[in-house]
One Martini backbone bead per residue (centre of mass of N, CA, C, O) as a GRO file, in nm:
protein
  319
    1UNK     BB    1   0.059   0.060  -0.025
    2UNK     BB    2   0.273   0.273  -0.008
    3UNK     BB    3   0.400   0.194  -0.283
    4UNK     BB    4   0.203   0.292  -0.414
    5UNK     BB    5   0.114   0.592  -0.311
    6UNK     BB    6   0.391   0.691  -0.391
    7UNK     BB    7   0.310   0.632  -0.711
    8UNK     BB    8   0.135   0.867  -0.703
    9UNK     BB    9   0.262   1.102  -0.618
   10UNK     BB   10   0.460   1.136  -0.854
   11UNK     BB   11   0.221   1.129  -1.059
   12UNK     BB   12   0.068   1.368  -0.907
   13UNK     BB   13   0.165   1.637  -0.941
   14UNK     BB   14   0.140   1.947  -0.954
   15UNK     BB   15   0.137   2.223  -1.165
   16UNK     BB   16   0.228   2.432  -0.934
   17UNK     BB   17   0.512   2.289  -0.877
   18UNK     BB   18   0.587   2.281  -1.170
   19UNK     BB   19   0.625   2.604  -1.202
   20UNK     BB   20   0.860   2.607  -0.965
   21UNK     BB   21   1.038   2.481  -1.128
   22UNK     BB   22   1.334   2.449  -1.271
   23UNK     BB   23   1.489   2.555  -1.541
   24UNK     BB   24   1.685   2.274  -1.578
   25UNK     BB   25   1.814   2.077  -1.439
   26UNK     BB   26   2.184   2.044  -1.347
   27UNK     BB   27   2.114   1.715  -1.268
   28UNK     BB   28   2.011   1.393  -1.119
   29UNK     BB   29   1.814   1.563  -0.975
   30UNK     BB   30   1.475   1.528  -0.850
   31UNK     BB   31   1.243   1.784  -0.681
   32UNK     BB   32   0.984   1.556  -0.740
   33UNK     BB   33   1.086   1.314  -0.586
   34UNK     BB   34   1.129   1.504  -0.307
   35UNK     BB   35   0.846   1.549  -0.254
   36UNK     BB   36   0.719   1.313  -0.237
   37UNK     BB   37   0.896   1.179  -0.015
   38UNK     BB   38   0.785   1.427   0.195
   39UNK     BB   39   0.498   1.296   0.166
   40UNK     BB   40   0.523   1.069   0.283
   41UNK     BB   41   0.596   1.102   0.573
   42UNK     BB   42   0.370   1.309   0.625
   43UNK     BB   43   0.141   1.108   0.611
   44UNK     BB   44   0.249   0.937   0.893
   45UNK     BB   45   0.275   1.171   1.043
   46UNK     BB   46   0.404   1.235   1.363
   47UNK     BB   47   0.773   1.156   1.418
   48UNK     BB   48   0.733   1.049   1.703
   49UNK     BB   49   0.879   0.914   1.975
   50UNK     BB   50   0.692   0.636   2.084
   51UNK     BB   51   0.524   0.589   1.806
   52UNK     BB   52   0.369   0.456   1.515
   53UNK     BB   53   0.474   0.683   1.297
   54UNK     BB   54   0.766   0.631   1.366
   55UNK     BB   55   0.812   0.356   1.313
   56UNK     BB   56   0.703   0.341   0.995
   57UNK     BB   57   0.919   0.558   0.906
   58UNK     BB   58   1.121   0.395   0.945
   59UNK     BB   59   1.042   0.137   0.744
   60UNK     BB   60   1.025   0.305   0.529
   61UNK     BB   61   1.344   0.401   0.470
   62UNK     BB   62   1.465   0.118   0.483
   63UNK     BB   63   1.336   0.048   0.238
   64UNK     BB   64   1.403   0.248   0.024
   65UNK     BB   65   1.737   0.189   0.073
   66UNK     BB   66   1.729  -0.095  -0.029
   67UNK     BB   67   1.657   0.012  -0.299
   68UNK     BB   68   1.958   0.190  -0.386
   69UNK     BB   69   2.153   0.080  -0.189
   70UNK     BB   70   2.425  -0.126  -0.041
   71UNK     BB   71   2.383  -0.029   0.238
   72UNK     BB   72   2.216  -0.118   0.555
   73UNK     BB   73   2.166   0.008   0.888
   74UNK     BB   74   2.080  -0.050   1.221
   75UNK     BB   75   2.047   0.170   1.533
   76UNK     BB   76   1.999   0.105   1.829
   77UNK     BB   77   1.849   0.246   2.138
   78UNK     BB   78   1.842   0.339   2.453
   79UNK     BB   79   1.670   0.664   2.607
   80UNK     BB   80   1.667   0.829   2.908
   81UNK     BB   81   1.517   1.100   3.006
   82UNK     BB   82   1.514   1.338   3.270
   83UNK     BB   83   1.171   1.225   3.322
   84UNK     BB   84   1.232   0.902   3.276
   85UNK     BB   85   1.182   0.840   2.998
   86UNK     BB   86   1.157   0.580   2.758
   87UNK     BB   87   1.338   0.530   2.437
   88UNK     BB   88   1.300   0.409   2.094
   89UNK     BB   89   1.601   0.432   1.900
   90UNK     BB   90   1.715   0.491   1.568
   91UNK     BB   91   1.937   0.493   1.316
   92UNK     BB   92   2.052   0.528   0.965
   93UNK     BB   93   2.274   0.336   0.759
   94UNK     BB   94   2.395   0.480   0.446
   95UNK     BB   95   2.550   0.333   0.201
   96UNK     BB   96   2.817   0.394  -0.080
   97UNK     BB   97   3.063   0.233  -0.145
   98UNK     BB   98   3.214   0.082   0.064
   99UNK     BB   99   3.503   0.048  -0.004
  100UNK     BB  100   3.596   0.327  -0.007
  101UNK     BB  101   3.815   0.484   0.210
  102UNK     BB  102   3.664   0.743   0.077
  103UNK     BB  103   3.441   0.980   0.239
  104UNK     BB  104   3.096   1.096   0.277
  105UNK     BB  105   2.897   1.298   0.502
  106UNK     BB  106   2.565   1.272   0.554
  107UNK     BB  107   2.270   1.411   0.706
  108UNK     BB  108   1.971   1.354   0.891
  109UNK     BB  109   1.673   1.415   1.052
  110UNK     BB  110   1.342   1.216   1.133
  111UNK     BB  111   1.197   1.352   1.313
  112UNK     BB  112   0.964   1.503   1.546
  113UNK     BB  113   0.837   1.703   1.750
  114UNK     BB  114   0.604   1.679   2.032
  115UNK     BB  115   0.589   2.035   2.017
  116UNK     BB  116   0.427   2.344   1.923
  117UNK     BB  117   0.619   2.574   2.102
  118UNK     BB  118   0.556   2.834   1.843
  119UNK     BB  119   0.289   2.883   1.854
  120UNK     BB  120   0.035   3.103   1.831
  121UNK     BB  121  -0.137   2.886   1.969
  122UNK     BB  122  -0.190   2.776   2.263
  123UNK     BB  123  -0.364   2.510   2.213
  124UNK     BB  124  -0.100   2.383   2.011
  125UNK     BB  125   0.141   2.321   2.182
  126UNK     BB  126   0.097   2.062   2.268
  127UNK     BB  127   0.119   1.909   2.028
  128UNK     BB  128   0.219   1.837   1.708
  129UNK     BB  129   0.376   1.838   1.362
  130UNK     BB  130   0.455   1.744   1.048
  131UNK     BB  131   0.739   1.817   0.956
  132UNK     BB  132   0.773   1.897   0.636
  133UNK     BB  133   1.076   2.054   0.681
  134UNK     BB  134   1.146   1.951   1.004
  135UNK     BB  135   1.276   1.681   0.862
  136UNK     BB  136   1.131   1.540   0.573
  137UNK     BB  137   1.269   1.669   0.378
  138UNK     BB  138   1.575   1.555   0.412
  139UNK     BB  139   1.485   1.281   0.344
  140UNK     BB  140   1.357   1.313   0.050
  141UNK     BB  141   1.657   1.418  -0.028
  142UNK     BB  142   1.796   1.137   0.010
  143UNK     BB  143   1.600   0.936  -0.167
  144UNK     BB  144   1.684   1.120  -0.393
  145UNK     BB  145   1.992   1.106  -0.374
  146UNK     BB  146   2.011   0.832  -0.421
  147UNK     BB  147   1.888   0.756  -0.715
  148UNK     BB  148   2.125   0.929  -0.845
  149UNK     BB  149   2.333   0.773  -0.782
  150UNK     BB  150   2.288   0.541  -0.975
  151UNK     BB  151   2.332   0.749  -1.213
  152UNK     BB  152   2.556   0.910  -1.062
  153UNK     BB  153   2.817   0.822  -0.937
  154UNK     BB  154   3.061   0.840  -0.729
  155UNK     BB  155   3.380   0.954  -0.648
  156UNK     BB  156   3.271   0.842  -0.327
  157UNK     BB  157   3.207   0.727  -0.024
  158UNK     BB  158   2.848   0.723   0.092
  159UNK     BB  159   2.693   0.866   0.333
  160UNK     BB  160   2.374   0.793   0.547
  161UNK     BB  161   2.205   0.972   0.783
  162UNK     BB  162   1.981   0.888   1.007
  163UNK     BB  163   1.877   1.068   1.244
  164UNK     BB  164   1.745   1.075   1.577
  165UNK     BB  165   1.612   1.325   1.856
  166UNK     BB  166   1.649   1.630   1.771
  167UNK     BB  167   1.331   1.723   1.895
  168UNK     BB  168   1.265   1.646   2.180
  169UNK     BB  169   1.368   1.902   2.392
  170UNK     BB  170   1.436   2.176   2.577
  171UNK     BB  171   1.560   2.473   2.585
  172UNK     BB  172   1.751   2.388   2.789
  173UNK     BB  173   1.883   2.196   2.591
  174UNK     BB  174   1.947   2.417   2.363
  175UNK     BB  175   2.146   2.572   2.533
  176UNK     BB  176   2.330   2.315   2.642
  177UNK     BB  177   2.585   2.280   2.469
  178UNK     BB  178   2.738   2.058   2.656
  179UNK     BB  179   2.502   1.834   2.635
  180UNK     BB  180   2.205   1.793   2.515
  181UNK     BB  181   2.054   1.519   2.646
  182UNK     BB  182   1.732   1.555   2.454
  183UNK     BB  183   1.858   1.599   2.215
  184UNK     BB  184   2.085   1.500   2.007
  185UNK     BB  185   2.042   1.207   2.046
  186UNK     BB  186   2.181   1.051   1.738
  187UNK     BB  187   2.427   1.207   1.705
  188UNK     BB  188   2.549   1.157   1.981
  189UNK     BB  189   2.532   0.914   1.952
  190UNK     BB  190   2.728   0.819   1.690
  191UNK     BB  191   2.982   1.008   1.774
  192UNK     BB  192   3.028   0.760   2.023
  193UNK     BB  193   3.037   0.536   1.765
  194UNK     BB  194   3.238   0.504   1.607
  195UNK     BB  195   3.380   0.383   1.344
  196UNK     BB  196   3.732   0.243   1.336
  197UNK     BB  197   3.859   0.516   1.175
  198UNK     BB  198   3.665   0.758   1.142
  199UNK     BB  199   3.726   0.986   0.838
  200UNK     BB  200   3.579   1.175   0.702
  201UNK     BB  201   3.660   1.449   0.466
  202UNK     BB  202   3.324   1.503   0.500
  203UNK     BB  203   3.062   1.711   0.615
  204UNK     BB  204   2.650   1.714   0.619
  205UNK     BB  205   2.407   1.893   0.674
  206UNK     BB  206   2.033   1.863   0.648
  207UNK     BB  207   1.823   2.110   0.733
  208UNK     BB  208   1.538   2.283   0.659
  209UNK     BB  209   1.534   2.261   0.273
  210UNK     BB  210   1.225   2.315   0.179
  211UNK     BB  211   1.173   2.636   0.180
  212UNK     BB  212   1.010   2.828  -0.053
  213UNK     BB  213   1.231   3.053   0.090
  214UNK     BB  214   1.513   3.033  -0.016
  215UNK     BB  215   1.818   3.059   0.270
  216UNK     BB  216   2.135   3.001   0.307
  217UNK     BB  217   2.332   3.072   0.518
  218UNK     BB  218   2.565   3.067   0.720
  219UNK     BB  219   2.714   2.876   1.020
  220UNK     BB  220   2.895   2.996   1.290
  221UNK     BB  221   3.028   2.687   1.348
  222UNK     BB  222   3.102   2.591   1.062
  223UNK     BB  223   3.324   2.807   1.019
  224UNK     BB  224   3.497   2.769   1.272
  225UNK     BB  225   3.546   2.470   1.209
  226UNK     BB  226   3.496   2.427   0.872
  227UNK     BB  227   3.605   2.660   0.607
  228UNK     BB  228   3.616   2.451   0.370
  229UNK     BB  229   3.360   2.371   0.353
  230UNK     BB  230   3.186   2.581   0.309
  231UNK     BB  231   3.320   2.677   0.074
  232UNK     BB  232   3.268   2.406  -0.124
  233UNK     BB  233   2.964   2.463  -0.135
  234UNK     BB  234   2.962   2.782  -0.175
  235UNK     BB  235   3.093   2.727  -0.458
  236UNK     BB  236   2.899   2.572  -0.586
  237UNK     BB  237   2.658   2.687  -0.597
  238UNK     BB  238   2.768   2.907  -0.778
  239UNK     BB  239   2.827   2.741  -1.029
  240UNK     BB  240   2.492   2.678  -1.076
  241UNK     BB  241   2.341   2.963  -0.967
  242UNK     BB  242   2.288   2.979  -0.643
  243UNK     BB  243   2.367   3.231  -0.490
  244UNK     BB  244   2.075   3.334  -0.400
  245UNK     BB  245   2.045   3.100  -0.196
  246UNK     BB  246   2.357   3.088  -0.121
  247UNK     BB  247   2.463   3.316   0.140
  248UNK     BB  248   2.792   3.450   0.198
  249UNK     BB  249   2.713   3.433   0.507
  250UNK     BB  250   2.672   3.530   0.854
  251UNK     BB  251   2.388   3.473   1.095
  252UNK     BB  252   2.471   3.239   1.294
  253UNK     BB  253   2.432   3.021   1.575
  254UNK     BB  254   2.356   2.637   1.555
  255UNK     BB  255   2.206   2.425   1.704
  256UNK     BB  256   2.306   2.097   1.578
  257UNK     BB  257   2.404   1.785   1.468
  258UNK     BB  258   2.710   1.872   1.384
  259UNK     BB  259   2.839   1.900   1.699
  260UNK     BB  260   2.911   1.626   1.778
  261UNK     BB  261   3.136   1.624   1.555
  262UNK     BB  262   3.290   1.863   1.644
  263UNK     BB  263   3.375   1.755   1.895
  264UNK     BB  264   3.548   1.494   1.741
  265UNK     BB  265   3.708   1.661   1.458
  266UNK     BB  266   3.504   1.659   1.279
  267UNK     BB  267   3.394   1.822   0.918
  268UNK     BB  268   3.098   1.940   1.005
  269UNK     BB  269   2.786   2.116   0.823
  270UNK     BB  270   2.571   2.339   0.832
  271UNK     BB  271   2.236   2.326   0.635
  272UNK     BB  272   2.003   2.610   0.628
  273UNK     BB  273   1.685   2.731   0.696
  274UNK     BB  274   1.596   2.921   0.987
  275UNK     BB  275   1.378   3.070   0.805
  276UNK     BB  276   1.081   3.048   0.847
  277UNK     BB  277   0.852   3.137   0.564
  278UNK     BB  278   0.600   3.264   0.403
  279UNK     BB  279   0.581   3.297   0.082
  280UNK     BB  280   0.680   3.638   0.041
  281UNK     BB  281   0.762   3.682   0.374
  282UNK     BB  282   0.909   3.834   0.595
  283UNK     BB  283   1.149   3.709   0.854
  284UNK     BB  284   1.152   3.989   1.102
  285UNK     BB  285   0.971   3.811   1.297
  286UNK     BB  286   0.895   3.542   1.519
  287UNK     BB  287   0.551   3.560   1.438
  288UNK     BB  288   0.633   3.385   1.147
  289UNK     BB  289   0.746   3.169   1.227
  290UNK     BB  290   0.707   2.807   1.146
  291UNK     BB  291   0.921   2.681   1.340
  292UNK     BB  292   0.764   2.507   1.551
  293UNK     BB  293   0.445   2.469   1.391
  294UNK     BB  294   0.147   2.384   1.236
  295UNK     BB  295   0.255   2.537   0.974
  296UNK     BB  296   0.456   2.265   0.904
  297UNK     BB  297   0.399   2.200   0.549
  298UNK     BB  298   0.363   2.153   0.232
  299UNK     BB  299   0.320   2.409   0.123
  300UNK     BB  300   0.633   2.518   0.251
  301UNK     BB  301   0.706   2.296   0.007
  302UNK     BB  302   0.942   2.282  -0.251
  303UNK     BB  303   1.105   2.178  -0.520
  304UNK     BB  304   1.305   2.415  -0.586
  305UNK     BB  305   1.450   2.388  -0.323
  306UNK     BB  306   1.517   2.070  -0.317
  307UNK     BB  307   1.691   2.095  -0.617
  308UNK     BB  308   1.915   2.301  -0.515
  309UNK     BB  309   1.990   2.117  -0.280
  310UNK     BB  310   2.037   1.857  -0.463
  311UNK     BB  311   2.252   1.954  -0.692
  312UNK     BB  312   2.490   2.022  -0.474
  313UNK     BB  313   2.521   1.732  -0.337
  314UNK     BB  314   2.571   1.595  -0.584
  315UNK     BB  315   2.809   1.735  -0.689
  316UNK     BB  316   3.003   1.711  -0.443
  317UNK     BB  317   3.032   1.372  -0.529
  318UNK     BB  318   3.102   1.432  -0.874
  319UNK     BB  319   3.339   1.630  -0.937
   0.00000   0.00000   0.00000
């Protein structure tokens, strides 16, 4: 039923999203199959872990994984969060080209936060939220990204990690940056369990990257830790024609999934667009952001913005 499903959306794509698409994309990179893809995990609703919809789009995702990539790994493990709960979570770990012993890693957060609480509804913010540009986006991206990569070998060997509970905790978990206990809690496990003498070239998150109002500025920890990778991300995206989309400037620092791995000495930076607001409206104060709000849904999320970003990760990987 999935798989129907999902060729339905394939191909039924509106009107309206293909003519957001840009005219003759760069690469082998889809960004109308990164949409059926963001919009097939947002079916499952609200990816909060120790859900069915959490269970069911994680077994979704390695069924795609598997039918793309060379190896699917799943990384199980409970985690206990400060207020007792125990949680069932699981990394997914893609290969391609397992063999070669030069790799770049990629990753993204899979999950949704449990609470929408920067929504403008006091009386929402109990719930959780789509998560359709904060979660699924990232997932789309990769799931097309495995597809073009069969089409378009890389240069090199590409992880591609699917990490979990990036949005469980409190502001207070995000704001403690040396411990992030509640949060940040996939990248946080993998980064301890590092396979033994793992040194990617280079590391790229990709977090709320299908945002219609794509601005994705640097971000100030990845310029700090690895400013040769930032480099060569926006010189790719500038050669593809894509400056006014990736704009060389510092915005601000992110705590964000990249963090563990800066703390362990690899080289890896955050791409996202922290801005997220309704298409055409400008982002200047915070009761317009969509982030963390029920706002977070499919129309705030376009081909040409996924397309975009899709371009450029394939760059990186096939250069």
């Amino acid at each position: 039923m999935i798989g129907f499903c999902l060729a339905v959306l394939l191909a039924s794509a509106t009107a309206c999203e293909r003519v957001q698409h840009l005219r003759g994309s760069r690469t082998a990179f889809s960004g109308d199959s990164a949409l059926a893809f963001t919009r097939a995990q947002v079916m499952f609703g609200p990816r909060v872990p120790g859900t069915p919809a959490h269970e069911r789009a994680g077994d979704w995702i390695v069924a795609q994984m598997r039918e793309r990539a060379d190896s699917v790994e799943v990384q199980a493990w409970t985690h206990l969060t400060q207020d007792g709960r125990t949680l069932s979570m699981r990394n997914i770990i893609v290969r391609i080209k397992p063999q070669l012993p030069q790799r770049v890693l990629y990753l993204t957060h899979w999950d949704t936060r449990p609470t929408a609480d920067q929504d403008r509804n006091l009386g929402a913010r109990q719930g959780s939220f789509p998560g359709a540009n904060d979660g699924a986006s990232g997932v789309g991206l990769f799931v097309a990204l495995a597809s073009a990569l069969r089409h378009t070998p890389p240069n090199v060997g590409v992880d591609l990690l699917f990490v979990d509970g990036e949005d469980w905790g409190t502001f207070e978990d995000w704001n403690d940056t040396t411990k992030n206990k509640d949060v940040l809690i996939g990248s946080q496990y993998f980064a301890n369990h590092l396979p033994a003498g793992y040194q990617p070239l280079f590391g790229v998150l990709y977090d709320m990257i299908g945002d219609a109002s794509l601005q994705i500025y640097q971000e100030g920890h990845s310029v700090t830790a690895a400013p040769e990778v930032v480099a060569r991300v926006w010189d790719a995206a500038r050669e593809l024609g894509y400056d006014r989309y990736f704009i060389p400037q510092v915005k601000t620092d992110v705590t964000d999934d990249h963090l563990p791995f800066i703390r362990k000495g690899l080289h890896v930076i955050d791409v996202l667009d922290i801005d997220y607001c309704t298409e055409g409206v400008a982002c200047d104060a915070d009761e317009r952001n969509l982030h963390h709000t029920t706002g977070d849904t499919m129309e705030h999320v376009s081909a040409k913005s996924l397309q975009i970003v899709g371009d450029v990760a394939l760059t990186l990987l096939t250069k």
